[in-house]
Each structure stands twice: as structure tokens, then as C-alpha cells.
N, C-alpha and C positions, 0 to 999 in steps of 0.2 A: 504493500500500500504506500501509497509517493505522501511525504511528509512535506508540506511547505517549507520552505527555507525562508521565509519570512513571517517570525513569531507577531501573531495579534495583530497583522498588518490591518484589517477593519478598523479596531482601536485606535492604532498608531494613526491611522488615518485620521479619524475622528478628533483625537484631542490636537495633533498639527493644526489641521484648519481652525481648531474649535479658539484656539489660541492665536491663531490668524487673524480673526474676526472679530475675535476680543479687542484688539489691538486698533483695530480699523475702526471699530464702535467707539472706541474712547473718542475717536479726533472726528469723525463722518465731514460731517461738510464744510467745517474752516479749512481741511487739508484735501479733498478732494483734488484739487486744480493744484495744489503744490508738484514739483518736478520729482523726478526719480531719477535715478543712477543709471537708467535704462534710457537709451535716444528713445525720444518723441515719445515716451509714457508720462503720463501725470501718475498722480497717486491712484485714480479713476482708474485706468485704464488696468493698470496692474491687478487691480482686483478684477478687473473684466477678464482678463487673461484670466487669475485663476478661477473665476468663475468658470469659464468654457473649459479648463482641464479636467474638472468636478462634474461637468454634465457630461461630457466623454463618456465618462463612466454609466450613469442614466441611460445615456443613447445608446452604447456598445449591446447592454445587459438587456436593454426593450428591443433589438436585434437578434436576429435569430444567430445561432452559434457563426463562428468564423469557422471558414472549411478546413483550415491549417494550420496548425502552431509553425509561427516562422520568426519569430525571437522570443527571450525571453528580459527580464527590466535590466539587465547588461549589455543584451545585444540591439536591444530598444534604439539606444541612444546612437550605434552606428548604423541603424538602418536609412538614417535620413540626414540631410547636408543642411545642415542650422543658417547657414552663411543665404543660401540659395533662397530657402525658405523662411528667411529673417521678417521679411518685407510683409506677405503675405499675414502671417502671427500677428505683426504688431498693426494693422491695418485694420483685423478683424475686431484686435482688443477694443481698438479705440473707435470701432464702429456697436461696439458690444454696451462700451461704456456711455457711449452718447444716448441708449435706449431708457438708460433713466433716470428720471428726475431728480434726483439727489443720490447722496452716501445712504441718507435711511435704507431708504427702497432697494439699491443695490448687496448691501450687507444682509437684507433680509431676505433676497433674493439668491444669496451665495448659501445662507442656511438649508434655502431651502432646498436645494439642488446637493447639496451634499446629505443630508437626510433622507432626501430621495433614491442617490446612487445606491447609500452605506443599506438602506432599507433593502434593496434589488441585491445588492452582494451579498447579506447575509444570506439568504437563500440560495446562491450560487455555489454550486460545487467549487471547488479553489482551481479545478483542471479543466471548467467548462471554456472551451474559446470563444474568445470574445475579439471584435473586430477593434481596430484602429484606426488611424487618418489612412494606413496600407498592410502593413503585415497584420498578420493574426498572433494572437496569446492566450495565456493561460489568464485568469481571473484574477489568483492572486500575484502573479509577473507584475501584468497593469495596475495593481493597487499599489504594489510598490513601486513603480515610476511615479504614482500619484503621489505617492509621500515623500520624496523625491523632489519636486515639483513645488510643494505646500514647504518643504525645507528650506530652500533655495528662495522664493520669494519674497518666505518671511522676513529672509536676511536681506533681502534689497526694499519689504515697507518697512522695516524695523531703522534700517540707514535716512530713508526719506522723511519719517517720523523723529528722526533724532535722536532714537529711545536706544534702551541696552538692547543686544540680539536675543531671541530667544531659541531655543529648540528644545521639544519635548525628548526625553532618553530615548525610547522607542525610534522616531524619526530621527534622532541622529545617527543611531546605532543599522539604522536601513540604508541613509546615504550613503554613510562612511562603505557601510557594504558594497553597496553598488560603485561606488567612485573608486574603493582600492580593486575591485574586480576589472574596470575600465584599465585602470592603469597596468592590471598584470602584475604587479608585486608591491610590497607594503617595506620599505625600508626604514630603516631605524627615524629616519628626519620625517617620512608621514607620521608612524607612532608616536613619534612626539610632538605632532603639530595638533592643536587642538583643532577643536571640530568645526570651528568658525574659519577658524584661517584657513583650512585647509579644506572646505567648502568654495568659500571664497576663491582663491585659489584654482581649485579645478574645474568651476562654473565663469573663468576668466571674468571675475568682480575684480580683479587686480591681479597685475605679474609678480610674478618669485621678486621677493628682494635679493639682493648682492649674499644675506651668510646661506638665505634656503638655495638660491640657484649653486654655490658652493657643496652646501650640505647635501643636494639632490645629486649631483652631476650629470651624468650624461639622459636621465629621464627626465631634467628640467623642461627639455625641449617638446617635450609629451603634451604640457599643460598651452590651454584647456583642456580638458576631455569631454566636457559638455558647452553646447554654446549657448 
């Protein structure tokens, strides 16, 4: 019998966003229209993005099975060229975000779509396929991308917001997974890099300083691994 290799990813899912949108609920609509770290997203838009990675899930699961398993949340990441399709993502965010009227509406709108997915997963076998923007996957593959996804964000509204970074243990202990699995090996300078920085880091939020490109050496050249 196939054991998930991703413990409580439902959960893990659940308390990431659920700490997302805590986050977002505190500031709603003074910081909506504030910029982010990301070209052309406001702070709007950003939640509009992960709004649409959180209905993914909704849509995939109200779809009938996907014919093939054809990655899994490590192979996810090299099935598709970030660069190419940069354009496209952030165009949609920000036609996502202009649907509604304020931070209220949209934050209550991001709940409800994650309540919605998390409601359709629980009943999902973990091995059921489920489709994507193109390959197919397992169930719980795709929820760990989602968590993935809900990690990664939080550190680019948590920067926009000003505030300390957050990650629940759970979702950090998913990333780290997925991102030391991209890289192919885990040397002594990732285990020591905390989980911020080395998020960061492999999500190209910033380049290796002068002692990590030192300390990494020749797989410096690796990073990003996600775009």
C-alpha cells in the first residue's frame, strides 16, 4: 500500500493559507494597492494569484480523473518554463484581482475556495489523478506544490507588509523537501541555512551573497530552482 510522503499535507495546507489570510485580514484595504517585490503585482494581485493556485485544486478534483500520472511536486516544477510563462500568470493575477471590490471580498473569497478544495481533497484518495495547467498527478503531489506555493508567497506578502516572515512547521518542512529534492543534494551550507533564507534563495527572492556562493560552490550556479 503507497504511503504518502507528504505527512498531513491537507492540514499543512490549511493552517499555511489559514495564516496567509490572517495576515492579509489584518491590513485589507489600506495595503491592497501597496507594491510587492514581485514586477507589476500590488499586494491585490498577489492574493489573486494565490487565490487561483487554491481553486486549481476545486477545478482539478470537480474534473474527472487525469488519464496519466506525468510528474510528481518535484518534477512539477521542471515540467514548465517560468520565464516563458511569467507574462501570462501575472496578467491573469491582476485581471483576477480587479474582479473585486475591495481586500474584504477578496480575502473572503480566498477562504472560501480553499474550504472548498480542502472539503473535495478530503475525500480524495491521495493517488486519485488529478489534472493541471498540462501534466497529470497524484492528489496529494499537487497539494504539496500547493503548500509550496502558500510558503513562498507568504514570504513575498509578509516583505510587502513589513511584518516578520512566517511559516507554519508543517509547510516549511514540505518546501524544504521539495526544494532540497530540486537541487539533488543537501550540503552542509543548505542545512545550515535557515528556512527563510534558503526559500528565498531558491525561489530567486534574492542571489547567494559573497560567504553562501563561497560556502555552496560549484551548485551556486543551480539557484533559482523555482521561478
Amino acid at each position: 500500500m503507497y504511503v504518502s510522503r507528504w505527512s498531513n499535507v491537507r492540514g499543512v495546507l490549511r493552517a499555511e493559507t489559514e495564516s496567509f489570510v490572517d495576515a492579509f485580514d489584518a491590513s485589507l484595504d489600506e495595503v491592497v494597492t501597496r507594491p510587492t517585490r514581485l514586477p507589476a503585482w500590488t499586494v491585490g494581485d498577489l492574493v489573486a494569484h494565490v487565490w487561483r493556485d487554491l481553486d486549481r485544486l476545486r477545478e482539478g478534483l470537480a474534473a474527472p480523473p487525469a488519464g496519466t500520472i506525468d510528474v510528481d511536486a518535484v518534477s512539477y516544477w521542471r515540467s514548465y518554463d517560468a520565464a516563458s510563462r511569467g507574462p501570462e500568470i501575472a496578467a491573469r493575477a491582476i485581471e483576477t484581482a480587479a474582479r473585486y471590490p475591495d481586500g474584504v471580498a477578496l480575502a473572503a473569497d480566498l477562504r472560501r475556495v480553499l474550504d472548498e478544495g480542502l472539503a473535495a481533497a478530503r475525500v480524495a484518495p491521495d493517488d486519485r489523478p488529478i489534472a493541471t495547467w498540462g501534466p497529470g498527478m497524484r492528489v496529494d503531489e499537487f497539494l504539496a506544490t500547493r503548500v509550496l506555493e502558500m510558503a513562498i508567497h507568504g514570504l513575498d506578502l509578509a516583505d510587502a507588509l513589513g511584518s516578520n516572515p512566517w511559516l507554519t512547521p508543517g509547510a516549511a518542512a514540505i518546501t524544504r523537501g521539495i526544494l532540497t529534492r530540486l537541487l539533488g543534494v543537501e550540503p552542509p551550507a543548505i542545512q545550515q541555512m535557515g528556512d527563510v533564507s534558503f526559500f528565498e534563495l531558491a525561489s530567486g527572492r534574492r542571489g547567494p551573497s559573497r560567504p553562501e556562493r563561497l560556502a555552496l560552490g560549484s551548485i551556486a550556479s543551480r539557484f533559482p530552482l523555482i521561478g
